[in-house]
C-alpha positions in Angstrom: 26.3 141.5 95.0 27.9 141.8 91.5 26.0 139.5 88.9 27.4 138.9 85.8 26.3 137.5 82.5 28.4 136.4 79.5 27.8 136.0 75.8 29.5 135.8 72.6 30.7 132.3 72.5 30.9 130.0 69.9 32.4 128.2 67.1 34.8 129.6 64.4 37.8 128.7 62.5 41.5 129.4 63.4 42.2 132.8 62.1 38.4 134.1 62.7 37.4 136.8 65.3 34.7 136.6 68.3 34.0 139.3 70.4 32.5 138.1 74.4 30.5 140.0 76.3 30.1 140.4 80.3 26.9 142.7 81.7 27.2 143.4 85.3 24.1 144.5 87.3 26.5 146.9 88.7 28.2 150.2 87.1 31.8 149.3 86.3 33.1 151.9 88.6 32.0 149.9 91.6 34.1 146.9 91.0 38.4 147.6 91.2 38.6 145.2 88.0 36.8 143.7 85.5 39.0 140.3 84.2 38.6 137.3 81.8 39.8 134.1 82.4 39.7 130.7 80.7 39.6 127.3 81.6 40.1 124.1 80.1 39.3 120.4 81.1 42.6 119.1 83.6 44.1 122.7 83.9 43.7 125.6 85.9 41.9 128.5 84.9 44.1 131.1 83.7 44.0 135.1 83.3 43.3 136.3 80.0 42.9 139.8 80.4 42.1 142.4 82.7 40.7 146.0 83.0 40.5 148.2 85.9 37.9 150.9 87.2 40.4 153.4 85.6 40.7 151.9 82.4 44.1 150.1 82.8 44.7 146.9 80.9 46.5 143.9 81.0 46.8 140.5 79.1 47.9 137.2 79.2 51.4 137.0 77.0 49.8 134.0 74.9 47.1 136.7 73.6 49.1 140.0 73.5 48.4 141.8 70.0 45.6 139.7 69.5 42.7 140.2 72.3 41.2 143.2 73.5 39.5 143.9 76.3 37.4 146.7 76.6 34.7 148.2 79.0 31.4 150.3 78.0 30.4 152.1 81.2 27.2 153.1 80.4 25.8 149.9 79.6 28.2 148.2 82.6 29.6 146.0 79.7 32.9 145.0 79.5 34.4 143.4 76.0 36.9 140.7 74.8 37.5 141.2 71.5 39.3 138.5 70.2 41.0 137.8 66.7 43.2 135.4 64.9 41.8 132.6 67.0 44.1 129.8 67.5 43.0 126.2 68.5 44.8 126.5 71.6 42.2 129.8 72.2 39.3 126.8 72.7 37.9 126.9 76.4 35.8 128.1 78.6 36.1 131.8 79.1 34.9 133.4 82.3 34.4 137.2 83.6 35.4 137.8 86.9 34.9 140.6 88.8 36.9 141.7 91.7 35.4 144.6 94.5 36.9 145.9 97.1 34.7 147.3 100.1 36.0 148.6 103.1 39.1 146.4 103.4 37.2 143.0 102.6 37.3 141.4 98.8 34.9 140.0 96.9 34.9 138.0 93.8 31.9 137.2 91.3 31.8 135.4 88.9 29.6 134.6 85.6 28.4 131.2 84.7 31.2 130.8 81.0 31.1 130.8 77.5 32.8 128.2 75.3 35.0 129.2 72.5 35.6 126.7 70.3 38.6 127.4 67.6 38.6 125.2 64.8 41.9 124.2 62.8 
């Protein structure tokens, strides 16, 4: 079982920068990919971005240019650098990890973060 631990959230104005983190008790070579998604109130939690074991990445057209997700294998730490917030950024941002063992899937999840973007 993958756990996973978030920090990193908070409060900043539109424009500023956060950076989240996600720890997983497990090297990030074990788990296919390492995504973020947010969520807010009345609407369905949405990818943000996404790395895979390999390194790959992918984001969310809303955040392209602006977010980067990253991954620090020896600390099993994977990044979401995120700059010139935007109100509509404010939510409730999850990592997700997705492993794949012998044909069966498994998801984890951590517990969120809120990011609030003030205009």
């Amino acid at each position: 079982q993958v756990q996973l631990v978030e920090s990193g959230g908070g409060l900043v104005q539109a424009g500023g920068s956060l950076r989240l983190s996600c720890a997983a008790s497990e090297s990030s070579f074990s788990v296919n990919v390492i995504d973020w998604y947010r969520q807010v109130p009345g609407k369905q939690r949405e990818l943000v971005a996404a790395i895979t074991s390999g390194g790959i990445t992918n984001y969310a057209d809303s955040v392209k240019g602006r977010f980067t997700i990253s991954k620090d294998n020896a600390n099993n730490t994977v990044y979401l650098q995120m700059n010139s917030l935007k109100p509509e950024d404010t939510a409730v941002y999850y990592c997700h990890a997705l492993q794949r063992k012998l044909l069966l899937r498994y998801d984890y999840w951590g517990q969120g973060t809120q990011v609030t973007v003030s205009s």
